[in-house]
C-alpha positions as CSV (number, residue, x, y, z in Angstrom):
1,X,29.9,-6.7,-12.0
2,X,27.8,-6.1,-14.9
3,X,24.7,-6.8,-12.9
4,X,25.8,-3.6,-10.3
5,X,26.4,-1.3,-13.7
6,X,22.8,-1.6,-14.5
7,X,21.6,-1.0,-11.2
8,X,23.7,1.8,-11.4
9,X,22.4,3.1,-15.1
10,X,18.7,2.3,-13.7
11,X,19.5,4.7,-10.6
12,X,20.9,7.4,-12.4
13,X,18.5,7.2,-15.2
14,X,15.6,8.1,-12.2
15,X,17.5,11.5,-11.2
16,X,16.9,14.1,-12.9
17,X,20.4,16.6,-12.7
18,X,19.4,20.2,-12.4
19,X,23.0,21.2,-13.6
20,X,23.2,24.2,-10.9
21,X,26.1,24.2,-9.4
22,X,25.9,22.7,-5.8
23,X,22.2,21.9,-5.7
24,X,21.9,18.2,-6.8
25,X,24.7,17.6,-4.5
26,X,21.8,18.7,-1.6
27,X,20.3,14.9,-2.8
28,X,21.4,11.6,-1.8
29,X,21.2,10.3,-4.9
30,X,22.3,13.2,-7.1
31,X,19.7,15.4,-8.0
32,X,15.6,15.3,-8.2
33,X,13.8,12.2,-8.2
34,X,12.3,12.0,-12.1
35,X,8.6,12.1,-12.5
36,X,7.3,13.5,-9.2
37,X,5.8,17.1,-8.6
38,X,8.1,19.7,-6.6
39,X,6.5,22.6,-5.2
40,X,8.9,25.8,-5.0
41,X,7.9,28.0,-2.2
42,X,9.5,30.9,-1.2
43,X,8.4,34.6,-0.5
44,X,8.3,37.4,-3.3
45,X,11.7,38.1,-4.9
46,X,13.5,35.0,-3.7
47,X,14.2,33.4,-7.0
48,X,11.4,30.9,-7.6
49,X,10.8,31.7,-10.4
50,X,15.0,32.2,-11.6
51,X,15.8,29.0,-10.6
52,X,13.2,27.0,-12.6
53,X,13.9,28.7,-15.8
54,X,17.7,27.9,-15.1
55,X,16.7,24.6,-14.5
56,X,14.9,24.5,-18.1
57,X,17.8,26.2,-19.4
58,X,20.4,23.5,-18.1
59,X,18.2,20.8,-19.6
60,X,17.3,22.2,-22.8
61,X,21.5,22.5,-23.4
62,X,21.5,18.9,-23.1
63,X,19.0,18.4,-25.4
64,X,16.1,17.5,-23.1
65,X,12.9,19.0,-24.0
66,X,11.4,21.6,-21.2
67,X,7.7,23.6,-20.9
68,X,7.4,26.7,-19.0
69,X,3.7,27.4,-18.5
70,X,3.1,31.4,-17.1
71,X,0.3,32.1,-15.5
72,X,1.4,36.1,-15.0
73,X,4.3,36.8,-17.2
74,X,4.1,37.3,-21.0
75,X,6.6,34.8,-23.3
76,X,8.4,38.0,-24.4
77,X,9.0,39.2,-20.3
78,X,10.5,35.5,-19.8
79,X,12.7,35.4,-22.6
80,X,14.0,38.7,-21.8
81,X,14.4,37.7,-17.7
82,X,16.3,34.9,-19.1
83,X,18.6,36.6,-21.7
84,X,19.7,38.9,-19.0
85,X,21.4,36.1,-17.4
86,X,23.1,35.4,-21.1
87,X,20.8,32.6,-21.9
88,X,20.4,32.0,-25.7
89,X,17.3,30.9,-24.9
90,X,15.5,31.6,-28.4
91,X,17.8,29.6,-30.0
92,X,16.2,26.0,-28.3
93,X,12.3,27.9,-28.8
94,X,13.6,27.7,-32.4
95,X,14.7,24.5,-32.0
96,X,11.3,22.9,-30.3
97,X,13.2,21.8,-27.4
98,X,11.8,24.5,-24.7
99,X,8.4,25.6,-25.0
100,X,6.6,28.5,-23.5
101,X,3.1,29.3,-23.0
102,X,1.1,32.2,-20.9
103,X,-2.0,31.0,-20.0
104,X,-4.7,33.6,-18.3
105,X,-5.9,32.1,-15.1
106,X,-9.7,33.3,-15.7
107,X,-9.3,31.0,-18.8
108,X,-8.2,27.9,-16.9
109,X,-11.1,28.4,-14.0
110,X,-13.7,29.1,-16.9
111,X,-12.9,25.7,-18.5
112,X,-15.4,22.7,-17.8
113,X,-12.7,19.9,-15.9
114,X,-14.8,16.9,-15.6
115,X,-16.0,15.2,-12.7
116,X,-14.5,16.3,-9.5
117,X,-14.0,12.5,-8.6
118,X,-10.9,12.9,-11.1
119,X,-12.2,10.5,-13.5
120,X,-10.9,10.0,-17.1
121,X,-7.0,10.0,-18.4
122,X,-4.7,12.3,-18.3
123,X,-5.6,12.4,-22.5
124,X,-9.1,13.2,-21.8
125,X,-8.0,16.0,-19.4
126,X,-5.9,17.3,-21.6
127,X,-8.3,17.9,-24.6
128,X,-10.6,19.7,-21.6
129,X,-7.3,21.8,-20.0
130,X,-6.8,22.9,-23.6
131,X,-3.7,25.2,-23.0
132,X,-1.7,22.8,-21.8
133,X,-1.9,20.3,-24.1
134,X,1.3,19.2,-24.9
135,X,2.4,18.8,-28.8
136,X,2.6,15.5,-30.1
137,X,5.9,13.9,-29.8
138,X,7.1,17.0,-27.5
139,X,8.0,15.0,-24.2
140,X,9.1,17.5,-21.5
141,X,11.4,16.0,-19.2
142,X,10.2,19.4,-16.9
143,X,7.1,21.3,-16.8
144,X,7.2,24.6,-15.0
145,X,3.9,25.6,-13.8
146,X,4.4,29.2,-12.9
147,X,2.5,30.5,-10.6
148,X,-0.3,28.1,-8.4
149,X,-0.7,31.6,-6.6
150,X,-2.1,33.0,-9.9
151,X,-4.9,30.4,-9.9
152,X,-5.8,31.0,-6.5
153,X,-5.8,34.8,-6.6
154,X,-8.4,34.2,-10.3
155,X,-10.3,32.1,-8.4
156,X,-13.8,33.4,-7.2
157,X,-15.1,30.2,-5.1
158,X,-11.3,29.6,-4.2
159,X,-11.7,26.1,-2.3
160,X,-13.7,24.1,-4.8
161,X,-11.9,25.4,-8.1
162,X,-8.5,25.2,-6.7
163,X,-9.0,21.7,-5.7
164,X,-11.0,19.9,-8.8
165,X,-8.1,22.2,-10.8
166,X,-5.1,21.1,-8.7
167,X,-6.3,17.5,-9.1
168,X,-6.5,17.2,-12.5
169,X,-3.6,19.0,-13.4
170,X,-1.5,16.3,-11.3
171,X,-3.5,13.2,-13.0
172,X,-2.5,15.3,-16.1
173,X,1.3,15.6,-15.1
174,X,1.4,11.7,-14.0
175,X,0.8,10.6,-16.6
176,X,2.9,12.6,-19.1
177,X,5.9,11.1,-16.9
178,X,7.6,14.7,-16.3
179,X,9.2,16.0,-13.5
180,X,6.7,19.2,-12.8
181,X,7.9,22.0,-10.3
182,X,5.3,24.3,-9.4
183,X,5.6,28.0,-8.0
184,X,3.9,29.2,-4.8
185,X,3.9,32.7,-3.8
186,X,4.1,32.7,0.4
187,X,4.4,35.2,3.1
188,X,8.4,36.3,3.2
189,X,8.6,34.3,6.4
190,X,6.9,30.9,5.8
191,X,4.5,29.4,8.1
192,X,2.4,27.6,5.6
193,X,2.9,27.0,2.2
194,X,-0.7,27.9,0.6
195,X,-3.5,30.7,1.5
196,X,-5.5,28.3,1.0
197,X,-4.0,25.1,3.2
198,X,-4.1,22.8,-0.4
């Protein structure tokens, strides 16, 4: 008996329960599988980008810690998109439990990542990929990376960058142990889900 309890505890404890109503009951198992990387496609206006910050705000009620990284929209815009749902969303920025950074693209692409082989940790990456270096002791249980169509778009030799960039950033997520979703931008009607194939 006790032995089936902690199968059960280990189980749950790899879900990760987005708390919106309906959508971890899409999952066998209850909700997102902690630790992997989820892309969220869908065309322009379809909520991407809503649905990841209610994600954060569901966690960060529960005391989990989230990170919203922009690559278009300022803090302030963010905070106010989310207030306007009646999310007291300053209150857990206050608290250190959800942090939110805008990054420029041209920044990211003008950075020096390392060997395109991928080598070095996710540490070593991170001290390169300065802006998203995450504060000691921080521990996001979610990293919103919004958007991978705002990289693309910056980028001026689009295969090569997108690529070495893409790579590291998921060595970098890996190893933090975070569930990261990241945004895509695609054509209203889907029939890929990047420009660029990646």
């Amino acid at each position: 008996m006790n032995e089936q309890k902690d199968t059960n505890e280990d189980s749950k404890n790899k879900i990760l329960k987005t708390e919106i109503n309906g959508f971890d009951n899409l999952f066998t198992n209850g909700g997102i599988p902690k630790g992997n990387s989820i892309l969220v496609a869908g065309g322009p206006g379809t909520g991407k980008s809503i649905f990841c910050r209610q994600i954060c705000y569901n966690l960060v009620t529960k005391n989990k810690n989230c990170m919203y990284v922009s690559f278009e929209e300022t803090k302030e815009r963010i905070i106010k998109s989310m207030e306007s749902f009646g999310w007291n969303v300053n209150k857990y920025i206050e608290e250190g439990t959800f942090l939110i950074q805008k990054i420029n693209p041209l920044d990211i692409l003008r950075m020096k990542f390392g060997s395109i082989g991928g080598s070095g940790s996710a540490t070593e990456l991170s001290y390169k990929i300065k802006p998203l270096v995450i504060p000691k002791d921080f521990n996001p249980e979610v990293i919103v990376v919004d958007s991978l169509t705002a990289i693309i778009a910056a980028s001026v030799t689009k295969d090569k960058n997108y690529r070495v960039y893409l790579q590291q950033l998921f060595s970098f997520f890996e190893e933090t142990g975070a569930t990261s979703l990241l945004i895509t931008e695609t054509d209203p009607i889907p029939t890929r889900y990047s420009e660029t194939g990646i």
